[in-house]
C-alpha atoms as one frame of an Amber mdcrd trajectory, in Angstrom:
protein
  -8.284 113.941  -2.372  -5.402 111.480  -3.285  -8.175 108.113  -3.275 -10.815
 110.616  -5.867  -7.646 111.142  -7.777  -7.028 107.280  -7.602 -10.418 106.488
  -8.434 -10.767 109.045 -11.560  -7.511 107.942 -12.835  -8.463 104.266 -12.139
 -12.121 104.754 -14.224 -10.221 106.691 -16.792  -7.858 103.697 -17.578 -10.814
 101.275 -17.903 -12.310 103.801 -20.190  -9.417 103.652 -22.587 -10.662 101.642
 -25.641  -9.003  98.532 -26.601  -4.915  98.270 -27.285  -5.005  96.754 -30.938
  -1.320  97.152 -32.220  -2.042  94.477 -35.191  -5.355  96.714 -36.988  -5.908
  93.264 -38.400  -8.867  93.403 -40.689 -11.753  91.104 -40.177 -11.906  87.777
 -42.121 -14.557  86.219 -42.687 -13.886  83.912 -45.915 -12.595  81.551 -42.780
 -12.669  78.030 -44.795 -11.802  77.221 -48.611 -13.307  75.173 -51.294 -10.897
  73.083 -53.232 -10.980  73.366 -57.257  -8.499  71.838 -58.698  -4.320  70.912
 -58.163  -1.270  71.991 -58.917   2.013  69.536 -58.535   5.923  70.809 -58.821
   9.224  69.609 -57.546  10.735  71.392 -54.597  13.983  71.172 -53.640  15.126
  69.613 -50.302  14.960  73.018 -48.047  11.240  73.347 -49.336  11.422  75.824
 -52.095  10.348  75.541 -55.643  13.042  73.967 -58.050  13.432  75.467 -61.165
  12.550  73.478 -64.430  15.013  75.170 -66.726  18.272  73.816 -65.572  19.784
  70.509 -64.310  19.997  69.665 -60.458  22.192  67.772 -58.051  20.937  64.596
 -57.175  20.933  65.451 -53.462  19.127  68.671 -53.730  15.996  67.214 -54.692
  13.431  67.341 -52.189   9.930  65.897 -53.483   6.742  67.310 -54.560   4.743
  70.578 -53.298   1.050  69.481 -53.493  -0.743  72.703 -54.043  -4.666  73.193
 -53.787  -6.225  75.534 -55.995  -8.909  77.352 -53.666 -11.978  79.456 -53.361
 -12.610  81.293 -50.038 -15.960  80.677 -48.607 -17.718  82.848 -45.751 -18.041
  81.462 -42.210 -21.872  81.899 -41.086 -20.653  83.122 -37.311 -17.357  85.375
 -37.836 -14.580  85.368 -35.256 -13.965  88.390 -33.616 -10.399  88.438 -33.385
  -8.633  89.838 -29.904  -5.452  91.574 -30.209  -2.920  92.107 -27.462   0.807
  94.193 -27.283   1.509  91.277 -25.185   1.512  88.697 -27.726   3.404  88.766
 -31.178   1.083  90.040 -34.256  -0.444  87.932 -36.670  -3.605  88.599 -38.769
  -5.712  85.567 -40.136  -5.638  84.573 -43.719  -8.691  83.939 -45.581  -9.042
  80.071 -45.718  -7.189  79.904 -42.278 -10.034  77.185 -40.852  -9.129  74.585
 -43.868 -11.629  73.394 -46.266 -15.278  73.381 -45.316 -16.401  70.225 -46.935
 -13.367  67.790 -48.680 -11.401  65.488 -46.352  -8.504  63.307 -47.585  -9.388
  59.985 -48.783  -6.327  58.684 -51.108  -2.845  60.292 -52.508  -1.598  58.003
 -55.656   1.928  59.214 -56.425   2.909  57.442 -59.941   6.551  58.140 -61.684
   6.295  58.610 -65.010   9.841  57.564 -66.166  12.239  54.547 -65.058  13.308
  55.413 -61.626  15.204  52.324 -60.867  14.997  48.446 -61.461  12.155  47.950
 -59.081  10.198  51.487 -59.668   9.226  51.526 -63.852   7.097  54.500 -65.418
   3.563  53.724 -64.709   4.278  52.276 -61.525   2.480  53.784 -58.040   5.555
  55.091 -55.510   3.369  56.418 -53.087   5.385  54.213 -51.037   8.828  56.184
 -51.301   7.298  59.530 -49.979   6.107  60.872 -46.971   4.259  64.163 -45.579
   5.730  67.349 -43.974   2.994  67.154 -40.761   2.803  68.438 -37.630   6.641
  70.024 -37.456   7.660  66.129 -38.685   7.067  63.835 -41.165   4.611  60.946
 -41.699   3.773  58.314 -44.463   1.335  58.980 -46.593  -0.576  55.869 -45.341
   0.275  57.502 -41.766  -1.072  60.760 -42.606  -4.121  59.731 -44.495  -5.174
  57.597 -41.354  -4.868  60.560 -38.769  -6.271  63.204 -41.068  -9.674  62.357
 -41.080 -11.790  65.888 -40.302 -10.959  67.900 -43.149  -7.818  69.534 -45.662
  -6.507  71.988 -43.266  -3.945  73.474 -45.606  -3.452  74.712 -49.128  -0.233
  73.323 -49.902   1.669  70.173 -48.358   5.022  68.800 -48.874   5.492  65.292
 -50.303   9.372  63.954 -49.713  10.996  61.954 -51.507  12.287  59.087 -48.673
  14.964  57.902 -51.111  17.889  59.984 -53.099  17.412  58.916 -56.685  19.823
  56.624 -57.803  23.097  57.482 -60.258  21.380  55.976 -63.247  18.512  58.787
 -62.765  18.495  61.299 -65.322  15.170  62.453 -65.055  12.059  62.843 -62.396
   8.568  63.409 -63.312   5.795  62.360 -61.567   1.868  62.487 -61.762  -0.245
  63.179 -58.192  -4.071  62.056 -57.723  -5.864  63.152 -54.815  -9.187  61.729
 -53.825 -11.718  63.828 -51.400 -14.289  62.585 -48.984 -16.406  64.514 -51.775
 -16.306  62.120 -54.425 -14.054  64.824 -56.358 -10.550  63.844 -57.743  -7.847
  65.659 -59.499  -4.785  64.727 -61.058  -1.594  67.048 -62.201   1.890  66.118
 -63.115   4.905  67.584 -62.337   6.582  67.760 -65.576  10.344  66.623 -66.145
  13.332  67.928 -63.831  16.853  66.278 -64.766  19.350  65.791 -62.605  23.221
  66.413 -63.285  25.481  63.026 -64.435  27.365  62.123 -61.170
């Protein structure tokens, strides 16, 4: 009696339909198409900086890079598995990157005097680098190892050096060249810093 009790509630457990505490709806707009970009300052913990007032010199951070996107349908949808054993977290449509465009070129040029060597019109690529990969690399770095495809919407460029005391003002302009031939240009309008 006690092993037929076993084996009932043994079959009944395996009958139980699948544990899915997360209800995550399915995705299937898995990679994005890029259409355009959007530039901005952020400050240096990451978040947007507003435009309206002054900052300090030291809480400048750099440059969100922002993709504007379209979401495009994988042909073989993922079936995502959900377990109570591991911590929620539903996919967000454009989660596999872009389908087609790969990085080819970043061209970061100031558009005011930033100090005796960097003049408006002059390329600073060179004083930024790229939040990647839980650290940082050059952009030179970055465009070397990122080969496959855009994998995000929106990447942090940081400025490597504070600007200097004679700095009143920060604008850049952003170009980013695909593997697609397409290119697209935005500037970040003027931020001004505080006098020392």
């Amino acid at each position: 009696m006690k092993r037929l009790l076993a084996l009932l509630l043994f079959s009944g457990v395996l009958a139980l339909p699948q544990c899915n505490p997360c209800r995550c709806p399915e995705v299937t707009d898995t990679f994005f198409d890029i259409t355009d970009l959007e530039v901005g300052h952020i400050a240096a913990n990451g978040n947007f900086l507003s435009m309206e007032e002054p900052i300090e010199r030291s809480e400048y951070g750099g440059i969100a890079l922002s993709f504007e996107t379209e979401y495009i349908a994988h042909s073989n949808p993922m079936t995502w598995f959900s377990s109570s054993a591991f911590a929620c977290s539903c996919p967000d449509p454009g989660w596999d990157g872009s389908k087609h465009e790969a990085f080819v070129n970043i061209i970061i040029t100031t558009l005011v005097d930033m100090d005796t060597t960097s003049n408006a019109g002059d390329t600073v690529t060179q004083l930024f680098s790229i939040d990647w990969d839980l650290g940082t690399l050059s952009i030179p770095a970055f465009l070397a190892k990122d080969t496959d495809k855009v994998q995000y919407e929106r990447y942090n460029l940081i400025l490597s050096e504070r600007p200097g005391p004679d700095v009143e003002e920060l604008n850049f302009q952003v170009r980013v060249e695909l593997s697609t031939g397409e290119a697209y240009t935005d500037q970040t309008g003027s931020i001004f810093s505080v006098p020392s």
